[in-house]
C-alpha positions in Angstrom: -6.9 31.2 22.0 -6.3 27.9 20.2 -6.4 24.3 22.2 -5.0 21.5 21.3 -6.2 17.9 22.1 -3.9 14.6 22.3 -5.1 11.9 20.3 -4.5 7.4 20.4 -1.4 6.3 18.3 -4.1 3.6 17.3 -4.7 3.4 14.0 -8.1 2.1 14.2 -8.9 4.6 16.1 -7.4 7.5 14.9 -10.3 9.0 12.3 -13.2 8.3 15.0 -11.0 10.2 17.8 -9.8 13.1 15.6 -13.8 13.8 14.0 -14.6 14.0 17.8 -12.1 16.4 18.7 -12.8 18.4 16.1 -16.7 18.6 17.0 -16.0 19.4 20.1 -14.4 22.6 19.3 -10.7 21.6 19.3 -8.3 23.4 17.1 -5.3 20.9 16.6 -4.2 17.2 17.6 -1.0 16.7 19.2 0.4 13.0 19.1 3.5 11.7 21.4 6.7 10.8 19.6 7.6 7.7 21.8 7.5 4.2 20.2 6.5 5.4 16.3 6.2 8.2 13.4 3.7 10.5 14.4 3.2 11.6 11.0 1.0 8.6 9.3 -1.9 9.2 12.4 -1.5 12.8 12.3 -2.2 12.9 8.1 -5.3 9.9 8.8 -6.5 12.5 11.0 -6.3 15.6 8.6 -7.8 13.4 6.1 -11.0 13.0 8.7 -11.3 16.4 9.6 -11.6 19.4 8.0 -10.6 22.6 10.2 -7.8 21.0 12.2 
């Protein structure tokens, strides 16, 4: 089974949250859609990680 975890639309915060995640175990980041692109954070987040 994969889980996902939710991550901050932050910027700032984005790399600190998604290395977290992904040392905790998590297999992918989900971001909401509601006031921006979830695109930029999500590709900040793949460039801090390296299995999700």
């Amino acid at each position: 089974m994969k889980i996902d975890a939710g991550i901050s639309a932050d910027m700032s915060r984005v790399a600190g949250e998604a290395t977290r995640k992904e040392a905790m175990g998590y297999d992918g980041l989900r971001l909401s859609e509601l006031n921006h692109d979830p695109f930029l954070p999500l590709t900040i987040a793949a460039e801090h990680t390296t299995s999700i």
